[in-house]
LUMFIDO-418393 format. One record per residue: x, y, z of N, C-alpha, C in turn; residue in one letter; residue number from 1. Coordinates in nm, 3 decimals. Example, Ala and Ser with C-alpha at 12.3 -4.5 7.8 and 13.67 -1.06 7.14 Angstrom:
BEGIN
+---------+---------+---------+---------+---------+---------+---------+---------+---------+----+-----+
|     nxx |     nyy |     nzz |    caxx |    cayy |    cazz |     cxx |     cyy |     czz | aa |   i |
+---------+---------+---------+---------+---------+---------+---------+---------+---------+----+-----+
|   1.319 |  -0.569 |   0.780 |   1.230 |  -0.450 |   0.780 |   1.320 |  -0.330 |   0.780 |  A |   1 |
|   1.285 |  -0.225 |   0.708 |   1.367 |  -0.106 |   0.714 |   1.290 |   0.003 |   0.787 |  S |   2 |
+---------+---------+---------+---------+---------+---------+---------+---------+---------+----+-----+
//
This chain:
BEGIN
+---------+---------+---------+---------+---------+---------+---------+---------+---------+----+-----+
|     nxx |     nyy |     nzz |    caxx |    cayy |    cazz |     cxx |     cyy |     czz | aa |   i |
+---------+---------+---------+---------+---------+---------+---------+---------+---------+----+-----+
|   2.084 |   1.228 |  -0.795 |   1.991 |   1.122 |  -0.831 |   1.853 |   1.183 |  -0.857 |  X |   1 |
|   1.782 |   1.121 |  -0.953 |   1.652 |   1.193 |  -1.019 |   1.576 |   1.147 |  -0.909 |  X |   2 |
|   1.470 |   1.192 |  -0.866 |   1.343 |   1.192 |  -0.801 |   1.249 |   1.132 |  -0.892 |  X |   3 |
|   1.196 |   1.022 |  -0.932 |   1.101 |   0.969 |  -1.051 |   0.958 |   0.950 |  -1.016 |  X |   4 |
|   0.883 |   1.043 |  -1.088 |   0.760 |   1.038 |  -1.027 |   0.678 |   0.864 |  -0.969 |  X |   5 |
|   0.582 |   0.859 |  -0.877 |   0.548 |   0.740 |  -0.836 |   0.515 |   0.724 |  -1.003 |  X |   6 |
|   0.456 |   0.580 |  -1.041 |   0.387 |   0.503 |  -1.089 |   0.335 |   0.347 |  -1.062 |  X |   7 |
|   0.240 |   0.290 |  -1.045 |   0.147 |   0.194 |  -1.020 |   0.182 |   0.119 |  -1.134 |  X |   8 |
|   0.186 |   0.000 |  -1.129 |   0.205 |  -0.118 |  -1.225 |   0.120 |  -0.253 |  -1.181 |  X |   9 |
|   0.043 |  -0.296 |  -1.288 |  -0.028 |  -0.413 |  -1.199 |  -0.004 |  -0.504 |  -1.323 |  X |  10 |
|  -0.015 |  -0.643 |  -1.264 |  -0.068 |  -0.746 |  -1.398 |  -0.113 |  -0.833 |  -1.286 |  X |  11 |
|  -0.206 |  -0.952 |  -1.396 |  -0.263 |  -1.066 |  -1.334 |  -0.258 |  -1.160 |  -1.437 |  X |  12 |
|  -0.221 |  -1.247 |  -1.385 |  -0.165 |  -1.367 |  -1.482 |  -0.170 |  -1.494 |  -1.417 |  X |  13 |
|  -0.242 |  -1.623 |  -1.418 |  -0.277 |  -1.763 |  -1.372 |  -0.290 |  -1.703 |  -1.250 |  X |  14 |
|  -0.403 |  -1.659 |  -1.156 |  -0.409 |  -1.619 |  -1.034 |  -0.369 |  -1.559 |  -0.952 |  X |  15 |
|  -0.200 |  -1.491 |  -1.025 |  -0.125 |  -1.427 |  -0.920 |  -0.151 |  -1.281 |  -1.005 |  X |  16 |
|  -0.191 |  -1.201 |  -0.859 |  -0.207 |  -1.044 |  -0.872 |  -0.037 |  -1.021 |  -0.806 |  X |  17 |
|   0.014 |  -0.922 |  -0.935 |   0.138 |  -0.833 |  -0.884 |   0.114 |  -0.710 |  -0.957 |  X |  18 |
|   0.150 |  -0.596 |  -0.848 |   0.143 |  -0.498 |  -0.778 |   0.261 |  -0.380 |  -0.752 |  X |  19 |
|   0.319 |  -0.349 |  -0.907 |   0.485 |  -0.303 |  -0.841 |   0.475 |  -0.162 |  -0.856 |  X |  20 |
|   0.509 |  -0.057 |  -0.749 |   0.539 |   0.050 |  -0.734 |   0.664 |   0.099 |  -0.769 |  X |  21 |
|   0.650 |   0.236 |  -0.822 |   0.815 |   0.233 |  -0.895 |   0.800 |   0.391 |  -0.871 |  X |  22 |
|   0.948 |   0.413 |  -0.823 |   0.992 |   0.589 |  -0.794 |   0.907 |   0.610 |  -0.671 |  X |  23 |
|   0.878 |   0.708 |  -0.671 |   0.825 |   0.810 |  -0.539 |   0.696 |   0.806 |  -0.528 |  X |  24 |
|   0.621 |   0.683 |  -0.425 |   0.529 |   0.660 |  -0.353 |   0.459 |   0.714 |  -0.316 |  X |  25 |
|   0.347 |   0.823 |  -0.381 |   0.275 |   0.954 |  -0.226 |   0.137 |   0.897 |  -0.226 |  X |  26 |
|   0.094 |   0.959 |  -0.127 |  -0.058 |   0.967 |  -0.091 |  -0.129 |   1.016 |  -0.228 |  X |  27 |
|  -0.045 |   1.055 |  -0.354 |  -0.156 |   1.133 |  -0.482 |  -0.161 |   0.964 |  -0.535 |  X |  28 |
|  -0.129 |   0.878 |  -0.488 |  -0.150 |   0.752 |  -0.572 |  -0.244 |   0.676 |  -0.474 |  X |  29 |
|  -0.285 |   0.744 |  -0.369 |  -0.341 |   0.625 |  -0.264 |  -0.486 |   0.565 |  -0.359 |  X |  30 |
|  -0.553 |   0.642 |  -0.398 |  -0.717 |   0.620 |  -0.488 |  -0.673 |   0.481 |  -0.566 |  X |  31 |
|  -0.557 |   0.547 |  -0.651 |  -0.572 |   0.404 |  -0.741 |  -0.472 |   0.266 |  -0.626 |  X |  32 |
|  -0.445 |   0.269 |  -0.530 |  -0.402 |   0.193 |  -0.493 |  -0.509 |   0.111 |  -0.366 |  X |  33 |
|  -0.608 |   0.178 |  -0.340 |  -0.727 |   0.183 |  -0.273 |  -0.813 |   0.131 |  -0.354 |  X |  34 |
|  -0.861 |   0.149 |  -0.483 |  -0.930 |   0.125 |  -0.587 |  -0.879 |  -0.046 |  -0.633 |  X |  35 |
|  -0.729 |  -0.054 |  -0.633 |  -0.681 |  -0.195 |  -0.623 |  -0.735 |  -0.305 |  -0.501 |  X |  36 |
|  -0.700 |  -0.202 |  -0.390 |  -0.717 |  -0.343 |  -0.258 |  -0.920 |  -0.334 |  -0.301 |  X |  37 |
|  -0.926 |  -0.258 |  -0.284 |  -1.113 |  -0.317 |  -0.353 |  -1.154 |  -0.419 |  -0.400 |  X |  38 |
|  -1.087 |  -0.414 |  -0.551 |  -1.085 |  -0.468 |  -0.659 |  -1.071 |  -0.628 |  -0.643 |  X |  39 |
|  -0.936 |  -0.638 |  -0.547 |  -0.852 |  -0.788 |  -0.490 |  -0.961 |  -0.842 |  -0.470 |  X |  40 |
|  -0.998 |  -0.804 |  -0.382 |  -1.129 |  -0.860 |  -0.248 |  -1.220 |  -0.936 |  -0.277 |  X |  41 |
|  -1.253 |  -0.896 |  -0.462 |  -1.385 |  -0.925 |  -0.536 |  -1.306 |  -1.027 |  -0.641 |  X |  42 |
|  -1.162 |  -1.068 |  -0.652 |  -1.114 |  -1.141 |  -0.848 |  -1.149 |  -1.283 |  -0.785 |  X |  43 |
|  -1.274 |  -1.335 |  -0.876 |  -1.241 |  -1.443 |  -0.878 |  -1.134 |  -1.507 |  -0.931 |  X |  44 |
|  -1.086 |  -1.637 |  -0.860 |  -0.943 |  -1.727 |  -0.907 |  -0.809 |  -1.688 |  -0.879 |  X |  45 |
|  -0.812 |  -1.617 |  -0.744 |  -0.733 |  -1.516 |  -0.712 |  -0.651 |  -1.641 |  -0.618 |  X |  46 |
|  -0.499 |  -1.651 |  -0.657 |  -0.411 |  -1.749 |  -0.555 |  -0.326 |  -1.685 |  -0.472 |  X |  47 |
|  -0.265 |  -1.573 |  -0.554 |  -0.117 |  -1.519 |  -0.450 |  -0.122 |  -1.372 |  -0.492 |  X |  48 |
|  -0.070 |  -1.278 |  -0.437 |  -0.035 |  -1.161 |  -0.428 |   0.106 |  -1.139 |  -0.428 |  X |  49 |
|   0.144 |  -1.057 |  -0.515 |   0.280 |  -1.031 |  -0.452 |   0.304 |  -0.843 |  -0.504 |  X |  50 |
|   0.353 |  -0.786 |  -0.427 |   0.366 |  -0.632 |  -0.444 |   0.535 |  -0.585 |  -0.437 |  X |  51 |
|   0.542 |  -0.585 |  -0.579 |   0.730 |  -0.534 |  -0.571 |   0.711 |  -0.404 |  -0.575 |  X |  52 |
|   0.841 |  -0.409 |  -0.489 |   0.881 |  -0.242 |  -0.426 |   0.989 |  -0.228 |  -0.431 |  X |  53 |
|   1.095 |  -0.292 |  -0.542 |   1.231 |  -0.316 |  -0.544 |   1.265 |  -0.149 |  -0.712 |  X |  54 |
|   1.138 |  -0.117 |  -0.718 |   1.175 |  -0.015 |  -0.798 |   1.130 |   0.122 |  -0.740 |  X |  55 |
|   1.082 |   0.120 |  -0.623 |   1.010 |   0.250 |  -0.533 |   1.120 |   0.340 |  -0.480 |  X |  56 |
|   1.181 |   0.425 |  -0.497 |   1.246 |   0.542 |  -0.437 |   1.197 |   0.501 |  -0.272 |  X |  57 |
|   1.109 |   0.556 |  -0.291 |   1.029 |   0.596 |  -0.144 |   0.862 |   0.574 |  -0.157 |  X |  58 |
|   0.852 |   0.517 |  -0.077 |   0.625 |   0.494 |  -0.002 |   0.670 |   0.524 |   0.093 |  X |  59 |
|   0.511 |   0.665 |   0.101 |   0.518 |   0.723 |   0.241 |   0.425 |   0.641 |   0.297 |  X |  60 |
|   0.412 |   0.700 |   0.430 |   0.319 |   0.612 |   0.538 |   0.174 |   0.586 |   0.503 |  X |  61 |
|   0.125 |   0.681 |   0.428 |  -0.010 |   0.678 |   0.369 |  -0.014 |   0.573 |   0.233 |  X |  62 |
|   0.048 |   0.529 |   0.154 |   0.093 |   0.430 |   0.069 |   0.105 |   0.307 |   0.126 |  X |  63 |
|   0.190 |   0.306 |   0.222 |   0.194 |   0.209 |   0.319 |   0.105 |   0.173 |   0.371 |  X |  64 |
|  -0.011 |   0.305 |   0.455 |  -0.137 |   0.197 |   0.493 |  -0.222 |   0.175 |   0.369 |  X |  65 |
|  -0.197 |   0.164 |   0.304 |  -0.296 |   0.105 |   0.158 |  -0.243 |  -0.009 |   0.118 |  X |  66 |
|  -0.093 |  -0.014 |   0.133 |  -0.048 |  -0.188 |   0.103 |  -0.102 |  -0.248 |   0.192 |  X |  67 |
|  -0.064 |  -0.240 |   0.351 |  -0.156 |  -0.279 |   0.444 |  -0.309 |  -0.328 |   0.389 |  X |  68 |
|  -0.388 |  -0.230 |   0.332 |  -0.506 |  -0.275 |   0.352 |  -0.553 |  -0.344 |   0.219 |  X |  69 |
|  -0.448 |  -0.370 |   0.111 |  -0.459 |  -0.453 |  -0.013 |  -0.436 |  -0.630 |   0.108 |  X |  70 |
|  -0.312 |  -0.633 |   0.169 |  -0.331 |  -0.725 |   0.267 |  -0.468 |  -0.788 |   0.387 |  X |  71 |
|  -0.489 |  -0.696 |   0.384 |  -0.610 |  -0.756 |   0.510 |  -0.738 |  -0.743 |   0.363 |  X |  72 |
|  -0.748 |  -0.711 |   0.271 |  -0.854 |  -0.727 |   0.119 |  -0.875 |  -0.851 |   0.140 |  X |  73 |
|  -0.712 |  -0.961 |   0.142 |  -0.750 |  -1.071 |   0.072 |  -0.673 |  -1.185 |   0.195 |  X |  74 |
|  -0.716 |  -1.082 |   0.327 |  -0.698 |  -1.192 |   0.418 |  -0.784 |  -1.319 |   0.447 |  X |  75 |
|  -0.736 |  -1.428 |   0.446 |  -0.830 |  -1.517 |   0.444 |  -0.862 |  -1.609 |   0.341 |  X |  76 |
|  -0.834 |  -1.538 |   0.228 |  -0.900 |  -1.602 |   0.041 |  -0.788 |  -1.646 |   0.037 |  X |  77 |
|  -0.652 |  -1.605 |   0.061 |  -0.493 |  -1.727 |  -0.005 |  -0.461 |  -1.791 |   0.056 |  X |  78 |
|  -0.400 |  -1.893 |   0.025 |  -0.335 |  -1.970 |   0.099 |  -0.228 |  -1.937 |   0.187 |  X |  79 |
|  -0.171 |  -1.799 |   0.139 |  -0.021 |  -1.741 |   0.187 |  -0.070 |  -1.630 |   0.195 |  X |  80 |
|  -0.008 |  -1.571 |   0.284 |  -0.012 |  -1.402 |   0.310 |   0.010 |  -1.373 |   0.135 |  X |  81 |
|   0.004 |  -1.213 |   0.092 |   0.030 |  -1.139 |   0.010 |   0.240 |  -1.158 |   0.038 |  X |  82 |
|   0.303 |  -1.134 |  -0.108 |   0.455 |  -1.106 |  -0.116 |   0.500 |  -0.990 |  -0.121 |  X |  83 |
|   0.585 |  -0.898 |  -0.044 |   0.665 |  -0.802 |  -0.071 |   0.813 |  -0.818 |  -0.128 |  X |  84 |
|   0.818 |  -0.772 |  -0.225 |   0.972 |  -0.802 |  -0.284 |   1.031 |  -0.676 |  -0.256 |  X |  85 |
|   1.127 |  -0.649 |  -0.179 |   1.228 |  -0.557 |  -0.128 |   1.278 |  -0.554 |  -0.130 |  X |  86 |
|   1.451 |  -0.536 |  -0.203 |   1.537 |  -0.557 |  -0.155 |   1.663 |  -0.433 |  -0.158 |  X |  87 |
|   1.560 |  -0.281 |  -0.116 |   1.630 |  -0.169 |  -0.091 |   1.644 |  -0.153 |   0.084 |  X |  88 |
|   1.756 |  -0.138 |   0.178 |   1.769 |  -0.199 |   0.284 |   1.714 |  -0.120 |   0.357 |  X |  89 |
|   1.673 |   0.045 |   0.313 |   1.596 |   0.146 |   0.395 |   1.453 |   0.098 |   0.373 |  X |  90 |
|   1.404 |   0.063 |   0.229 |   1.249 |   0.009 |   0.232 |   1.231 |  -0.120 |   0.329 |  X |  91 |
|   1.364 |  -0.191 |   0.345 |   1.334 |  -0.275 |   0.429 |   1.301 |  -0.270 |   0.606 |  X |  92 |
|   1.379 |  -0.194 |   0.635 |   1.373 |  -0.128 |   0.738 |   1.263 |  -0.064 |   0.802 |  X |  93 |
|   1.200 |  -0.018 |   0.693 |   1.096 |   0.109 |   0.728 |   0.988 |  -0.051 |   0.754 |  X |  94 |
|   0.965 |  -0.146 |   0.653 |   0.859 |  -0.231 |   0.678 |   0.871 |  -0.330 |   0.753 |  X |  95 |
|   0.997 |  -0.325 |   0.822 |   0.982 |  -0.426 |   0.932 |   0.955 |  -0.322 |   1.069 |  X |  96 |
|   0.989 |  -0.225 |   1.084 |   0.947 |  -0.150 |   1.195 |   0.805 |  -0.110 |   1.170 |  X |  97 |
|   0.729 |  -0.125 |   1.074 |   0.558 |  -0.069 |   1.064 |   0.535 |  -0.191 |   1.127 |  X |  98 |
|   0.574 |  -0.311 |   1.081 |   0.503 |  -0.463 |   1.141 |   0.468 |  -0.521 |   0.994 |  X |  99 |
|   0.493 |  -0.476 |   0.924 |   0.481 |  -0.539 |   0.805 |   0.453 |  -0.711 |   0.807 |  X | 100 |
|   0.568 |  -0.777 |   0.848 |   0.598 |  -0.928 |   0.880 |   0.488 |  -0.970 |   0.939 |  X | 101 |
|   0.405 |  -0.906 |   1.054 |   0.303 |  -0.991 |   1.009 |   0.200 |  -1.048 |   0.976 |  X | 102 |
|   0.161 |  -0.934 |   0.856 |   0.109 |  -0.949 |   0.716 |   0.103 |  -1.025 |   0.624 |  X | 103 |
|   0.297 |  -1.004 |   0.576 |   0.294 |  -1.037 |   0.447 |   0.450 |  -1.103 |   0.436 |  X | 104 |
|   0.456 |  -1.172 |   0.339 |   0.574 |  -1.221 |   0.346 |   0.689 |  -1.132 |   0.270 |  X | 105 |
|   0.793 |  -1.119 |   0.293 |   0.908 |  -1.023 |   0.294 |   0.989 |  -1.111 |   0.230 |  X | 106 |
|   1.059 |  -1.037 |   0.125 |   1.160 |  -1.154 |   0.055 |   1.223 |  -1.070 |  -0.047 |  X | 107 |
|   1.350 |  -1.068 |  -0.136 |   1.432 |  -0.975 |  -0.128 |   1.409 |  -1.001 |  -0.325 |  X | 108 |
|   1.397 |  -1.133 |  -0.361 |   1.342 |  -1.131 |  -0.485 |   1.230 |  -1.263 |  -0.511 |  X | 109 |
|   1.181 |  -1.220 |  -0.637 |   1.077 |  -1.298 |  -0.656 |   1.092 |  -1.414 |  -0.686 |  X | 110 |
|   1.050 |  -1.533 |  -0.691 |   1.095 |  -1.690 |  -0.702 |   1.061 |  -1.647 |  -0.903 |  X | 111 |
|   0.989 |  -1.586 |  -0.944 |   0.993 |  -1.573 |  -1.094 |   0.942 |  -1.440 |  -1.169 |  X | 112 |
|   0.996 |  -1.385 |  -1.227 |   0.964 |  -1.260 |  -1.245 |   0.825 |  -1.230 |  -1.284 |  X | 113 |
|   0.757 |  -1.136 |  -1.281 |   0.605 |  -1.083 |  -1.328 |   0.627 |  -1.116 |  -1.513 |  X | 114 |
|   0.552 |  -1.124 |  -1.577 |   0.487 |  -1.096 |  -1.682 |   0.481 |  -0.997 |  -1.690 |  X | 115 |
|   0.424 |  -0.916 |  -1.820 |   0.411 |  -0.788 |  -1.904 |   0.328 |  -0.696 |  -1.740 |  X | 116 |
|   0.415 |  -0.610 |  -1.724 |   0.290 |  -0.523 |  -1.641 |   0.266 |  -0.412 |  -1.700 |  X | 117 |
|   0.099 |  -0.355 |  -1.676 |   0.069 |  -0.222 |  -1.737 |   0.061 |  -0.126 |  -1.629 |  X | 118 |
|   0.056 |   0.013 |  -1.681 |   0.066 |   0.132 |  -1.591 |  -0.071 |   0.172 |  -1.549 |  X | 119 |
|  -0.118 |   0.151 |  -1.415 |  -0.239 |   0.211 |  -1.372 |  -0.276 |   0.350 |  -1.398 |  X | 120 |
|  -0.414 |   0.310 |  -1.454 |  -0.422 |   0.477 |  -1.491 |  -0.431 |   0.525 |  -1.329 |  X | 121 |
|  -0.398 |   0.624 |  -1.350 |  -0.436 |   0.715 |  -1.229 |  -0.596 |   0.813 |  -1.166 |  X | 122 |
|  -0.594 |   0.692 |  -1.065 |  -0.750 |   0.742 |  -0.990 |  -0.736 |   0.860 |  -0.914 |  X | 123 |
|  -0.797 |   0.995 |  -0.984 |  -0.800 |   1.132 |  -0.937 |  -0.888 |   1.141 |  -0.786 |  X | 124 |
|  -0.798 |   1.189 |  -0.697 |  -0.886 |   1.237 |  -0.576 |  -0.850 |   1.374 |  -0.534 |  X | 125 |
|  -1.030 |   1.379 |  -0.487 |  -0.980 |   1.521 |  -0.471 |  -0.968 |   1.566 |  -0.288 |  X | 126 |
|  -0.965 |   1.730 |  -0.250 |  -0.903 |   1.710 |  -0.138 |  -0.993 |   1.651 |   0.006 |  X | 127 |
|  -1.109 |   1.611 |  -0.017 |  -1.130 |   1.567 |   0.098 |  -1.114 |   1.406 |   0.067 |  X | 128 |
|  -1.138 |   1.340 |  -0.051 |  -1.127 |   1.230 |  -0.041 |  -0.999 |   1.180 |  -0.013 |  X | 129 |
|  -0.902 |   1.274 |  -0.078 |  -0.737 |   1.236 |  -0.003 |  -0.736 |   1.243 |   0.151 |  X | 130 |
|  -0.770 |   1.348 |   0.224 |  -0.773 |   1.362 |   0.337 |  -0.832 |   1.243 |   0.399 |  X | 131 |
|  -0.952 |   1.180 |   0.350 |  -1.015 |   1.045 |   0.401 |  -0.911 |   0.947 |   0.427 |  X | 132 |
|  -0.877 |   0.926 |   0.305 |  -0.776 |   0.841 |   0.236 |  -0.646 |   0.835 |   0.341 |  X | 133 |
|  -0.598 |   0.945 |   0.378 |  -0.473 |   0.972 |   0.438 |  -0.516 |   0.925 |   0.571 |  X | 134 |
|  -0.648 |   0.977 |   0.624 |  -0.672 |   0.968 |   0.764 |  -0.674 |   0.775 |   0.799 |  X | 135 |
|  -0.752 |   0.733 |   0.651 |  -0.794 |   0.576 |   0.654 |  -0.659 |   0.449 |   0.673 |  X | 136 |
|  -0.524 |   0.522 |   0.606 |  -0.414 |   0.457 |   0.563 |  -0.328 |   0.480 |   0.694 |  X | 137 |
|  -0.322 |   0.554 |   0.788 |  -0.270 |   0.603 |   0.981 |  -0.333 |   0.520 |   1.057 |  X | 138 |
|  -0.530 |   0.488 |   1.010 |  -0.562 |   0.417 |   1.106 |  -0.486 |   0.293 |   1.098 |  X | 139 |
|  -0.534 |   0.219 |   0.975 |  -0.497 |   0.071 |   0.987 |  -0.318 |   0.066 |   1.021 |  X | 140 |
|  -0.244 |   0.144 |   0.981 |  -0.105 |   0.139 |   1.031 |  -0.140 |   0.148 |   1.188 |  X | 141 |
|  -0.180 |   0.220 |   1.244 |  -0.170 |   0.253 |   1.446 |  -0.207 |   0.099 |   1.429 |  X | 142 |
|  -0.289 |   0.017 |   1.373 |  -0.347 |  -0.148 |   1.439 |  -0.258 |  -0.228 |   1.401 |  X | 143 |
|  -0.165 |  -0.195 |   1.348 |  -0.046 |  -0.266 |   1.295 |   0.068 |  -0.295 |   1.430 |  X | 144 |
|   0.075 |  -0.197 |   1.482 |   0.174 |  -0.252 |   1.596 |   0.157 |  -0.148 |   1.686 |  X | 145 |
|   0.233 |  -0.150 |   1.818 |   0.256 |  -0.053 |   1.893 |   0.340 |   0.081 |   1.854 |  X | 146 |
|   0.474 |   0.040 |   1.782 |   0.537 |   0.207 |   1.725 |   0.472 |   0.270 |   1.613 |  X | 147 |
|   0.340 |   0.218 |   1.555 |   0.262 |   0.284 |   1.426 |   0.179 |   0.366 |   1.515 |  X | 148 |
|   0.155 |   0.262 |   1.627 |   0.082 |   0.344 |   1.709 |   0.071 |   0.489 |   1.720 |  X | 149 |
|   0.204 |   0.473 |   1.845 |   0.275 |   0.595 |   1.863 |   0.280 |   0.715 |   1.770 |  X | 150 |
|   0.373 |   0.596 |   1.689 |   0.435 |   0.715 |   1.575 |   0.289 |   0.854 |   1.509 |  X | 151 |
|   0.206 |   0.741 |   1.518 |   0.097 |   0.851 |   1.415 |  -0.015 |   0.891 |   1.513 |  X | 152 |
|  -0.064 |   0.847 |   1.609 |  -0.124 |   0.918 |   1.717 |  -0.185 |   1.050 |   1.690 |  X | 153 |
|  -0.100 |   1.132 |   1.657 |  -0.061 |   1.298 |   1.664 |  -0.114 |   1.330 |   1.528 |  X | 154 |
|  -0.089 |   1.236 |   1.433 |  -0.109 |   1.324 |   1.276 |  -0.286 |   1.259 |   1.258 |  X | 155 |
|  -0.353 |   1.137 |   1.312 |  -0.457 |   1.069 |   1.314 |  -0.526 |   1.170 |   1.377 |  X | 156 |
|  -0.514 |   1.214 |   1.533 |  -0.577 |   1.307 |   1.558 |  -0.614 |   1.426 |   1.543 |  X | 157 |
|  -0.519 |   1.499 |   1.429 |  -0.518 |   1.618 |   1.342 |  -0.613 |   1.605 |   1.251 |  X | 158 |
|  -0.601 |   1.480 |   1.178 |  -0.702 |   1.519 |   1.093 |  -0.817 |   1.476 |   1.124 |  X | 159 |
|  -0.855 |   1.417 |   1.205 |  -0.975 |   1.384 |   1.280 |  -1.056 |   1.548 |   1.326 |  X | 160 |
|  -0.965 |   1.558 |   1.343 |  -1.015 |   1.723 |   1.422 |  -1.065 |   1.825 |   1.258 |  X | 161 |
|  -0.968 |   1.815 |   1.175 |  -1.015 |   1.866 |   1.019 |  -1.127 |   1.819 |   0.997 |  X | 162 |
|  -1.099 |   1.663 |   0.992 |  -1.249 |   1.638 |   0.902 |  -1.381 |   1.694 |   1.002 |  X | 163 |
|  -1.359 |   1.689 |   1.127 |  -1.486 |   1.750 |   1.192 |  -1.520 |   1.875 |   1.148 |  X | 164 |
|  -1.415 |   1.928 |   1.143 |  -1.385 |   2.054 |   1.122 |  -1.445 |   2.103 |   1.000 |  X | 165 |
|  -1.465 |   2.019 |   0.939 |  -1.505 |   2.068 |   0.761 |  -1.617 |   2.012 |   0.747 |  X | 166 |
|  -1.633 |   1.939 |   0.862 |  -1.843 |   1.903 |   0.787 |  -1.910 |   1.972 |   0.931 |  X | 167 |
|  -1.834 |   2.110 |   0.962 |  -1.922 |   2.178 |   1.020 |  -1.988 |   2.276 |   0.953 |  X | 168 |
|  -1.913 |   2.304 |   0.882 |  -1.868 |   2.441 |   0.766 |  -2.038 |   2.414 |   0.703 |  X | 169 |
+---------+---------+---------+---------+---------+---------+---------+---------+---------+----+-----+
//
């Protein structure tokens, strides 16, 4: 099976922002997916969110805390949490053990398909702003539940110790 590089897909159409990730998810996409939850925070006429992930290979944990924080963008402004459309049973898995659920609503397909989506250009970061980025996307996952906690503890405090580490230099 091919490995397909990530790509970002967005459209907005009568108020609903969708958000679909497709192939292999990394932290080299977090900017423009960071650059999105921004963006949310500020659209006027903004009703629903929904973020398909029914074409994603794989989002790593750093991807993950950026969906996360496209969620808490526009906590408050919808009426409904943000939508995850999932219906690969390991992507499912992985987002009900982060705490995903309760975020966002989880659902296996969309009540109506997206409209035309275009390909996000890709927001270049470089290595400390990834490193930010990476360190920023662990925190909000550890506040997500107790096993995000855990789980990332160890890699949060690594680079905590880097970034000190590099604005000593």
């Amino acid at each position: 099976m091919m490995i397909h590089e990530g790509r970002i897909q967005a459209a907005f159409d009568s108020g609903v922002f969708v958000l679909k990730l497709c192939g292999d998810v990394r932290l080299t996409l977090c900017a423009t997916l960071d650059s999105q939850a921004q963006r949310l925070s500020q659209t006027p006429g903004l009703r629903a969110v929904m973020i398909d992930l029914r074409e994603a290979t794989n989002v790593d944990s750093t991807a993950l805390g950026f969906l996360a924080k496209v969620a808490m963008a526009v906590q408050g402004k919808l009426e409904q949490p943000p939508t995850i459309v999932a219906d690969h049973p390991d992507v499912q898995r992985m987002l009900d053990v982060m705490g995903f659920e309760r975020y966002f609503t989880l659902v296996e397909s969309p009540i109506t398909e997206p409209c035309e989506l275009s390909d996000l250009p890709e927001v270049p970061a470089d290595e400390e702003g990834l490193r930010h980025r990476i360190l920023e996307a662990h925190r909000i996952l550890m506040h997500m539940n107790e096993h995000n906690r855990e789980e990332f503890q160890p890699l949060v405090e690594m680079l905590e110790a880097q970034e000190a580490a590099s604005h000593q230099h």
